[in-house]
C-alpha positions as CSV (number, residue, x, y, z in Angstrom):
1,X,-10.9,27.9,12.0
2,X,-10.1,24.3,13.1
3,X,-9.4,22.5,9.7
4,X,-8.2,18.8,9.1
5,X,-6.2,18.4,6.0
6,X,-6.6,15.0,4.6
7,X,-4.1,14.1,1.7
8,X,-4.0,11.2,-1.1
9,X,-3.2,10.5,-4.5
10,X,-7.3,9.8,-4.4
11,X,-7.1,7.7,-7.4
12,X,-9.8,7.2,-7.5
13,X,-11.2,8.8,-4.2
14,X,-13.8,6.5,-2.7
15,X,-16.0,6.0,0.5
16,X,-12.8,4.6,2.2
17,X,-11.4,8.6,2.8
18,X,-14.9,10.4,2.7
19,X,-16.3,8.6,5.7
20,X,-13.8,8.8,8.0
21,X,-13.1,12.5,7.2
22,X,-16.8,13.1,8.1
23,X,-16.1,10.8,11.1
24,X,-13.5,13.1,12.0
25,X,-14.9,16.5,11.5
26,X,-18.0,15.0,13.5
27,X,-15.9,14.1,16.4
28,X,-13.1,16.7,16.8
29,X,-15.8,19.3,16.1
30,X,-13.5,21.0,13.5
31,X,-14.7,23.5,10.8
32,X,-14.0,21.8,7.6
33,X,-11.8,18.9,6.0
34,X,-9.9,19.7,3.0
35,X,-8.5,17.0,0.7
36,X,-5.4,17.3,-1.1
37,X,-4.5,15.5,-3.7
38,X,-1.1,15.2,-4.4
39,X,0.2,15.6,-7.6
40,X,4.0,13.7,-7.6
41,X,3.6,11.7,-4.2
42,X,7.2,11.0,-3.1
43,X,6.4,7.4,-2.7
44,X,4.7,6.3,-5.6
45,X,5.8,5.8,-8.6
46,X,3.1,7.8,-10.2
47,X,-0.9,7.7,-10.8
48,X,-3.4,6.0,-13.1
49,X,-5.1,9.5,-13.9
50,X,-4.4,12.4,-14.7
51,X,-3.9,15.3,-11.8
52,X,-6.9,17.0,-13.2
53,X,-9.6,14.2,-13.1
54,X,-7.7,13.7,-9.8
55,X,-9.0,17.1,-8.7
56,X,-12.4,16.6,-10.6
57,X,-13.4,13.8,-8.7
58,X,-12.2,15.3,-5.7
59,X,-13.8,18.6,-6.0
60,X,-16.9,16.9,-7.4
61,X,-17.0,14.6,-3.8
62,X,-16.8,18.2,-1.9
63,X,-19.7,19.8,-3.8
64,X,-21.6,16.7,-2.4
65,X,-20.5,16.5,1.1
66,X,-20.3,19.9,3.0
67,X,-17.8,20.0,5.1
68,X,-15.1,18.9,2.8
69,X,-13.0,21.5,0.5
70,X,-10.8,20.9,-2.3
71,X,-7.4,21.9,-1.4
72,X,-5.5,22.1,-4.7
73,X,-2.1,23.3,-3.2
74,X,0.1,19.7,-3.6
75,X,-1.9,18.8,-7.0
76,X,-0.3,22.2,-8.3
77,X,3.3,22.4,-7.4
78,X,5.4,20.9,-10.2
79,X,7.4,18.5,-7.7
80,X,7.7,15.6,-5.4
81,X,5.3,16.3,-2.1
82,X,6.4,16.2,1.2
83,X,3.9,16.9,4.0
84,X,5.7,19.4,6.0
85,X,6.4,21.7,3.6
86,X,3.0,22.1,2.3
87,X,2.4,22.6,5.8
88,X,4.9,25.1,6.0
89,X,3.4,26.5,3.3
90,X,-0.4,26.5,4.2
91,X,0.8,28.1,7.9
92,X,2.3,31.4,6.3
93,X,-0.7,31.1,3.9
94,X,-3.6,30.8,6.2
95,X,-2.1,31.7,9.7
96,X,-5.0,32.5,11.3
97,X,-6.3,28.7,11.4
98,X,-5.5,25.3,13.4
99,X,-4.4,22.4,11.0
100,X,-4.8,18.6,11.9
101,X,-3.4,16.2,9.4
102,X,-4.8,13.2,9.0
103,X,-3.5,9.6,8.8
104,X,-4.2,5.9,9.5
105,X,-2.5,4.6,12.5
106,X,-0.3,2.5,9.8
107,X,1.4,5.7,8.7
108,X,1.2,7.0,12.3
109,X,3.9,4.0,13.2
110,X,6.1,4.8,9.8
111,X,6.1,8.4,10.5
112,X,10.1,8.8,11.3
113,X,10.5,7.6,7.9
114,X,8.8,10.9,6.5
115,X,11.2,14.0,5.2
116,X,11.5,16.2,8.6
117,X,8.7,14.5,10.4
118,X,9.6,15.9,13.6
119,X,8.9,20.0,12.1
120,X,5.3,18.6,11.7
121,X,4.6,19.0,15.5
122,X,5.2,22.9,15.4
123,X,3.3,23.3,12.0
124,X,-0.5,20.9,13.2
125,X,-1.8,18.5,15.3
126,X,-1.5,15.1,14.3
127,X,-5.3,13.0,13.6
128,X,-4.5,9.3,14.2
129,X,-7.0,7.4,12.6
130,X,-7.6,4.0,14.1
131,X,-9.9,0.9,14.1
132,X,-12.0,0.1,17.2
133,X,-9.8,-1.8,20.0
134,X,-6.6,-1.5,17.9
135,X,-3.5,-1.1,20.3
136,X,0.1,0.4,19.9
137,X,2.5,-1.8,21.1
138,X,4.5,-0.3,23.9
139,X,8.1,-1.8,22.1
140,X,7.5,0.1,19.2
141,X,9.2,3.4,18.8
142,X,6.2,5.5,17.8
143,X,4.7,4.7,21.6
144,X,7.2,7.3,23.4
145,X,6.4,9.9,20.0
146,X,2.8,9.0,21.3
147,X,3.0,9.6,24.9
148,X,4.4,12.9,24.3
149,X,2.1,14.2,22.3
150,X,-1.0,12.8,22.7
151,X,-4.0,15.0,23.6
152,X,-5.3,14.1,26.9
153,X,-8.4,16.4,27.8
154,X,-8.1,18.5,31.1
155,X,-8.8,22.2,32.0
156,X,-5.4,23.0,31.7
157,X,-4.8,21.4,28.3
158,X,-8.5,23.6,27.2
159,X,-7.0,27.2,27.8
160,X,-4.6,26.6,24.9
161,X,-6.4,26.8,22.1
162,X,-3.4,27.9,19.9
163,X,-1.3,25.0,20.8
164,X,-0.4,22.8,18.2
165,X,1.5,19.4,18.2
166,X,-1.0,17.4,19.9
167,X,-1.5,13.8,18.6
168,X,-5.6,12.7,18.4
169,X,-6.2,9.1,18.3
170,X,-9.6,9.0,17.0
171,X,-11.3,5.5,16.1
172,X,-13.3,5.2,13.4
173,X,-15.5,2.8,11.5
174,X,-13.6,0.4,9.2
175,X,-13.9,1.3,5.5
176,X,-13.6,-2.3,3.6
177,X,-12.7,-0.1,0.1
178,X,-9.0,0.6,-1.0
179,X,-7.9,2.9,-4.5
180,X,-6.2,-0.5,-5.5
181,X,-9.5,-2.9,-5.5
182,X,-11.4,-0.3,-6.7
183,X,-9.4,0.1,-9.9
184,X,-9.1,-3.7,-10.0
185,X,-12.7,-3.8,-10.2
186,X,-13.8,-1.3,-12.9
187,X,-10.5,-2.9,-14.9
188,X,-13.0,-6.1,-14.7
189,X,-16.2,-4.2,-15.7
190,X,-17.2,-5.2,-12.1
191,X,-20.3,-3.0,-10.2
192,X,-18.2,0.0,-7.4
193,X,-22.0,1.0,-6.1
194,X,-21.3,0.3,-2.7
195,X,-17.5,2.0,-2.9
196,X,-17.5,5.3,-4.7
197,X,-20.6,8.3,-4.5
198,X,-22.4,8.5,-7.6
199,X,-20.9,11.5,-9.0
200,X,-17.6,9.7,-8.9
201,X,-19.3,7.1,-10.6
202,X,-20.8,8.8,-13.2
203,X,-17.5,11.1,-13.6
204,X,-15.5,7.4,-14.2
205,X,-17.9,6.3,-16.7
206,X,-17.9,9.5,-18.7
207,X,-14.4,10.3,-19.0
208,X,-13.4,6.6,-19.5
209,X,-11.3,6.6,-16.8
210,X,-9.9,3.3,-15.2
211,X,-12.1,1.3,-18.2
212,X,-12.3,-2.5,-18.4
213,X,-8.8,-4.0,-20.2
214,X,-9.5,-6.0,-23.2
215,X,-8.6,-9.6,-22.6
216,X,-5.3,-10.3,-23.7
217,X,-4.8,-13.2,-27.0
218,X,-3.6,-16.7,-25.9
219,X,-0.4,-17.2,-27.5
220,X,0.2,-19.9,-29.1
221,X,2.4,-22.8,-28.3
């Protein structure tokens, strides 16, 4: 199977990852997307939920849409994650399928920041997720990464299926939703229709998660 691996703190998770996963799936023709939460993402300083509503609202989003699956592997390891060695670890776990890991074309160009980013091309294909008519500059040092990897479609490139370490530039519709103004809006009591699925929604309001802050007392002079 052909499976995308899309991974977040997801906190919340929101139409700004479910769409373009679909997008993604749709275009690539893969079999399913799994999300992965992460439970102690190496650069953040933590989360505003717990790992388990993390997971909830995550697995809740999959019962809803399809072809996503909850992929619980990061959310259960008790230390920082790093992407290659889940994928390390989900190879010698499922070796019989074809990862692609997702990512917006700004992590794309920080990518030789990441621990061991260079293993990841013998572990999946990189998904580069990108807005219409964006462009990489051709000074930057992630262009020769791209030009060396990136998928070009041809007869020979279709008899090797098993290949990995392909990079995918796939453009997608722009999301206007971010974890950060979401929370900023249900800290303000503020409507999150148009952002998060209902279940999400519903999940939020019954667990009290991410509820309105009580405005704080003027001091006084």
């Amino acid at each position: 199977m052909k499976i995308a691996i899309l991974g977040g703190t997801f906190d919340p998770i929101h139409f700004g990852h479910i769409r373009p996963a679909l997008e993604v799936q749709q275009q690539l023709a893969l079999d399913e997307v799994w999300l992965m939460p992460n439970h102690i993402p190496p650069h953040k300083s933590g989360t505003h939920v717990s790992t388990d509503d993390r997971l909830a609202m995550a697995q809740l989003v999959c019962d809803a849409f399809p072809p996503l699956k909850l992929c619980a592997i990061e959310a259960l390891r008790q230390s920082p994650s790093y992407t290659v060695t889940t994928l390390q670890a989900l190879k010698q776990q499922y070796p019989q399928h074809e990862f692609y890991f997702l990512m917006g074309m700004d992590s794309f160009l920080g990518l030789q920041s990441w621990y061991h980013w260079q293993d990841l091309f013998e572990l999946c294909h990189l998904v580069v997720c990108q807005r219409p008519g964006s462009t990489l500059s051709q000074q930057h040092p992630m262009h020769t990464v791209l030009a060396q990897h990136e998928y070009v479609p041809s007869a020979e490139v279709k008899t090797k299926s098993d290949k990995i370490g392909f990079i995918y530039r796939v453009s997608i519709t722009e999301q206007p939703f971010s974890s950060t103004q979401v929370r900023a809006d249900l800290y303000q009591g503020l409507a999150i229709k148009d952002a998060i699925p209902a279940c999400i929604e519903q999940y939020i309001k019954q667990h009290q998660l991410y509820a309105p802050k009580a405005p704080q007392p003027l001091l006084k002079s």
